[in-house]
N, C-alpha and C positions, 0 to 999 in steps of 0.2 A: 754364435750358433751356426752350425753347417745347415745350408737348405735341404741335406738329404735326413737329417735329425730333427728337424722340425716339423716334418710331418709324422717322425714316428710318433705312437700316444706315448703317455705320460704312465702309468700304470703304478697306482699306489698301494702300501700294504695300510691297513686299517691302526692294529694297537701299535702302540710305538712311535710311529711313525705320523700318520696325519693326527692320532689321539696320543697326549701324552701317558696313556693307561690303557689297560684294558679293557674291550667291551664287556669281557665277562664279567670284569670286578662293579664295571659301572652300573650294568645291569642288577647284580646281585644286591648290591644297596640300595638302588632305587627301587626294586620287586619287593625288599625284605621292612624299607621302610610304608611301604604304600598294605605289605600284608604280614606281619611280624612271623603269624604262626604257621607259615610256609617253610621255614627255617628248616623245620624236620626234613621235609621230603628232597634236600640235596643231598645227603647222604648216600638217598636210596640211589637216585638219579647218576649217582659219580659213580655207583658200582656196575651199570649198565655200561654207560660210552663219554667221553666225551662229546659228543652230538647232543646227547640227550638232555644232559646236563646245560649247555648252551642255545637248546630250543625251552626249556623246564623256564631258564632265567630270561629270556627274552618275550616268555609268552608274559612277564607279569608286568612289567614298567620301561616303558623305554621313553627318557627324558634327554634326549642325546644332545640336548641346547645348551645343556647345564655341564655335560661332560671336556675335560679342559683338550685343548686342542693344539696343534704346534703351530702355533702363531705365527713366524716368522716361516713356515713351510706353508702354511694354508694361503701364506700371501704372495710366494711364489709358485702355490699351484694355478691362484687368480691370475695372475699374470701370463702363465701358460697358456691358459687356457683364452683370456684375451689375444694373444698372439698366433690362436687360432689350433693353438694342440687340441687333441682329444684325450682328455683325463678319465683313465679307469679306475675302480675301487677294486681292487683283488684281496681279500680276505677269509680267511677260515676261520670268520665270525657267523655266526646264523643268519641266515636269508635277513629276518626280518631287522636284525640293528644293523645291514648294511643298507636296505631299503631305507631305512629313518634316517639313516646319515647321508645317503644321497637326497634325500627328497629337503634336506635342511640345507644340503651345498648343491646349487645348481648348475655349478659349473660338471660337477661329474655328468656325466653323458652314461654310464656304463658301469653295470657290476657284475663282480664276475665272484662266486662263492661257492661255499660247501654245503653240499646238501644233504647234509649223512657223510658215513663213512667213506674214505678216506678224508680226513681235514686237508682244507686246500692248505698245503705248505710246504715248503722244500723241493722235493723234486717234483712231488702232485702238483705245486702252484708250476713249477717253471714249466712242466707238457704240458699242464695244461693253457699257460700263454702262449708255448710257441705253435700248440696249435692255434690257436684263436688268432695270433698275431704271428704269423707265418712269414713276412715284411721287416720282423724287428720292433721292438717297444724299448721305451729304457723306464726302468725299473724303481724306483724307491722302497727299503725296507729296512727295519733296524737290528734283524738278529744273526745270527748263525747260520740261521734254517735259510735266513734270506738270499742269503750265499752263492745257490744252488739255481737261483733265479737269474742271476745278473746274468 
C-alpha cells in the first residue's frame, strides 16, 4: 500500500457489499415477522417512493446482528481500519439501518446516506463523495450503479 492511499478512507457501499443482502429485504422480514398484519400497508407505500417504502420498513424491526455479513470483507475492513484508515458507510439505505449498522461495527467512524429523494446511488453517491471527500477515497461496491462511483 502507497502512503498516499492510506490515508484516503475506505468508503463502503451497504447491501452487497459489506451485507450479503439487502437491508430492504432484511428489514422487511424482521418488521413482518415481529408485526404479520403490517404486510398490507407496503403496497401502498411502493406506490409513493422508494424512500418511503424503505423508511415504512425500517421504522418496524431492525435486528441488524442477525443479518449475514461478508465475512471475509468485514475482516479486512477491521484490518483497515486498525492500520488507521477511516471507514465510511455510504448507502441509499434509510438513515436509520445505517445508524444500527454502524453503532454494531465500531470501526465505521462515518455515514453518509439518503434522506429522501434522490436515493444515494450512482452518480448521486459519486458528487456526493467527491464532495465530501474532495482528497480522494477509494471506494467498495458491488453493482453497476457502483460503477459511477470509483
Amino acid at each position: 500500500m502507497h502512503k498516499e492511499t492510506a490515508i484516503l478512507p475506505l468508503v463502503v457501499d451497504l447491501d452487497g457489499t459489506l451485507l450479503k443482502t439487502n437491508p430492504i429485504d432484511e428489514t422487511v422480514f424482521d418488521g413482518f415477522r415481529h408485526d404479520p398484519l403490517s404486510i398490507w400497508k407496503v403496497p401502498i407505500k411502493v406506490a409513493f417512493s422508494r424512500a418511503k417504502i424503505k423508511a415504512f420498513v425500517a421504522a418496524k424491526s431492525l435486528e441488524s446482528d442477525t443479518w449475514p455479513v461478508q465475512g471475509n470483507f468485514l475482516e479486512y475492513i477491521k484490518t483497515q481500519f486498525e492500520l488507521g484508515r477511516k471507514i465510511v458507510l455510504a448507502t441509499a439505505a434509510d438513515k436509520r439501518i445505517a445508524e444500527v449498522i454502524a453503532a454494531n461495527d465500531p470501526f465505521i467512524s462515518e455515514v453518509i446516506v439518503s434522506d429522501g429523494p434522490p436515493d444515494l446511488k450512482g452518480q448521486a453517491k459519486a458528487k456526493c463523495l467527491r464532495e465530501r471527500f474532495p482528497e480522494g477515497f477509494i471506494y467498495a461496491g458491488d453493482t453497476a450503479a457502483d460503477l459511477a462511483v470509483s
